[in-house]
N, C-alpha and C positions, 0 to 999 in steps of 0.2 A: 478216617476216624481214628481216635486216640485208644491205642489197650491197654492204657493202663487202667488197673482199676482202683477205685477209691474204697479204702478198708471204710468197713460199717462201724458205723459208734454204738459204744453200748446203749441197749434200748431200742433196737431195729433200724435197718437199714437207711440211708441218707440218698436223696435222689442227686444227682451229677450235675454239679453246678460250672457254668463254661462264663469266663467273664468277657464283656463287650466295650468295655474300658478304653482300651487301643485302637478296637477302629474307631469307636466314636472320636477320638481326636482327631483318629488320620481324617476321617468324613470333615471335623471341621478345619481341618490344613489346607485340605483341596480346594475347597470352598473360597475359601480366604485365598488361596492362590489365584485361585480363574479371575475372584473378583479384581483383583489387583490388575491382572495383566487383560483382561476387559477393559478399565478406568486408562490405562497407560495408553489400549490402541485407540481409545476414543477422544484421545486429549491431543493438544498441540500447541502451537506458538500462533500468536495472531496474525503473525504475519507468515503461517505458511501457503502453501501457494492452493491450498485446497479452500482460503475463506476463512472468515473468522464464523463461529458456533451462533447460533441462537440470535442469528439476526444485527449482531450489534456491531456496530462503526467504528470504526479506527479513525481518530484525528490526527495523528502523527506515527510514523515506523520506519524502521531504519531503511536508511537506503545508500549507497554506493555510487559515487564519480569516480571515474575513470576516464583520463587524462590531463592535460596540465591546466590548471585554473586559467580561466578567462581573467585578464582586468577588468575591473571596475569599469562602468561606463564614463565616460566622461561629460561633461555639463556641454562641453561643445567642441568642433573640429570632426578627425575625422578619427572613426573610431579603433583604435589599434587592432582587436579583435575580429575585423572583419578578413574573410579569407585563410583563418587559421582553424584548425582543426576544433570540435566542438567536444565535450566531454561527454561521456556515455553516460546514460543512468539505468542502474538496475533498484527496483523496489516493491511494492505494493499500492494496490487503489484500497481506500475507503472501507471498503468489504474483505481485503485480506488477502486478493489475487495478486499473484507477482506478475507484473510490467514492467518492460526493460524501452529504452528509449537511444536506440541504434542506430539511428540515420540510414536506412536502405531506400530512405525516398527523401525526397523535401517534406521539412518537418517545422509544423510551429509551436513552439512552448512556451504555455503562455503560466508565466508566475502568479497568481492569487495569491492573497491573502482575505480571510473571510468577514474579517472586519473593517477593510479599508473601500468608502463609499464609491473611489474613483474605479475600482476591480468589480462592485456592486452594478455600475452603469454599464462596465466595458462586457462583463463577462454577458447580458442580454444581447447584446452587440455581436457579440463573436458565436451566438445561438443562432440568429437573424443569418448570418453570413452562412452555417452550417445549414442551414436552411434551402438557404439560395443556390447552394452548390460552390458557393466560392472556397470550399477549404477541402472538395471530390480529390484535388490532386496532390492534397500534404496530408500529413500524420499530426493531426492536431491534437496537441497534449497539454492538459491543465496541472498543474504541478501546485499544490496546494500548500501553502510555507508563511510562515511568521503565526504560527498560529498560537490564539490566547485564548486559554478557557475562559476567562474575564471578560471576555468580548465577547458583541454579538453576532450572532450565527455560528455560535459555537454549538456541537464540532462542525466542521466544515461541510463534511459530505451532506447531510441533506440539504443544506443552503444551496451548493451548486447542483444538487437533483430540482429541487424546487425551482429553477432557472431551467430548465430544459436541457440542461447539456448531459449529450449524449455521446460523447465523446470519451476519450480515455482521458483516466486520473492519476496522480502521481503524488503519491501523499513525500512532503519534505519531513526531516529530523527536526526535532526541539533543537537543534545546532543550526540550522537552515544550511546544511550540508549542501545539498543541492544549488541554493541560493548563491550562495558563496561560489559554485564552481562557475557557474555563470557568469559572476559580476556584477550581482542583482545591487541597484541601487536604492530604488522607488518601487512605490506600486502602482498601480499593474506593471509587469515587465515582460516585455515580449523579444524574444531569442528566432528569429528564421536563419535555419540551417539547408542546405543545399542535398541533396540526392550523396553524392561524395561527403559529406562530414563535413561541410567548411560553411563557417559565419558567415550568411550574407548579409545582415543586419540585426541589431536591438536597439529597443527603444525604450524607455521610462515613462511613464506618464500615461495616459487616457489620449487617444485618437482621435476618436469621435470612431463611426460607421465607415464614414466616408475615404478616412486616413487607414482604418483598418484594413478598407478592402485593397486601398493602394501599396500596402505593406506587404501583402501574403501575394499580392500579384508579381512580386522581383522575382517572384522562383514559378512563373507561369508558363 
């Protein structure tokens, strides 16, 4: 407690007035502090690997190839990129989670696009097949790419939940990054890669069932 003492004014004595002034600001600094670094630890990027906030979908987010571009497919012959290394992908599904696509097994990736009707037909098809067990022994990845908010089934992710696939997702870049590493021509586009990283086949175009299930059986 303070000794000093406060001289009395004429007319009797004055009772000892202490001002509160300072902390009430410091009180509202703190305040104002916590809240800030509260909002900071509860915010993040949509695409970190913990999920996007409040339920909501991600149609497109960055993602990463890593190794040397595939050519383009070609219309016919034999395809240059068979037997050559295949290009990694690191990115996010739909929901925000990071999925990375590394070839530790035979793996099939199949390129969507959510508005093209021939990827509409194929992706039930490649549900059927997940089904049956025909895809138990690859890493089958949907790689979601050309996507248009102008079209339909936009964004992408509930269109291919609404199809049954249960499978892993791979959302592509507004650049179709991904697309490009591939050599994607056409839609649907389907990539099988080998256990070791190396191209055993792609294809352009719709299959059918039957094509489909002959496709994913080269790496059986």
């Amino acid at each position: 407690m303070s000794t000093t003492k406060q001289r009395p004014r004429p007319g009797g004595p004055v009772a000892s007035r202490r001002s509160y002034t300072p902390f009430i600001v410091l009180g509202v600094i703190l305040v104002v502090a916590v809240g800030i670094a509260l909002l900071a630890s509860s915010g993040g990027d949509d695409g970190a690997e913990g999920g996007v906030d409040g339920g909501q979908l991600l149609a497109t987010a960055g993602i990463s190839a890593t190794g040397a571009q595939l050519p383009p497919l070609p219309e016919g012959g034999d395809d240059p990129a068979v037997g050559t290394a295949a290009p990694t992908l690191e990115g996010v599904s739909p929901a925000g989670q990071g999925t990375a696509v590394g070839f530790d097994q035979p793996t099939l990736i199949a390129f969507m696009a959510h508005w093209c009707p021939h990827c509409q037909a194929e992706l039930p098809e490649l549900v059927e097949l997940a089904e049956s067990g025909d895809l138990d022994e690859l890493d089958a990845v949907v790689v979601l790419t050309g996507t248009d908010e102008s079209a339909p089934n936009y964004p992408p992710g509930p269109w291919i939940d609404s199809e049954g696939w249960t499978g892993r997702v791979l959302l592509d870049d507004e650049n179709g990054t991904a697309a490009s590493a591939f050599g994607l021509t056409s839609y649907p586009y389907l990539v099988l890669v080998d256990g070791d990283g190396n191209i055993v086949d792609r294809n352009a175009g719709g299959l059918g069932l039957d094509g489909l299930r002959d496709f994913v059986a080269q790496v059986g």
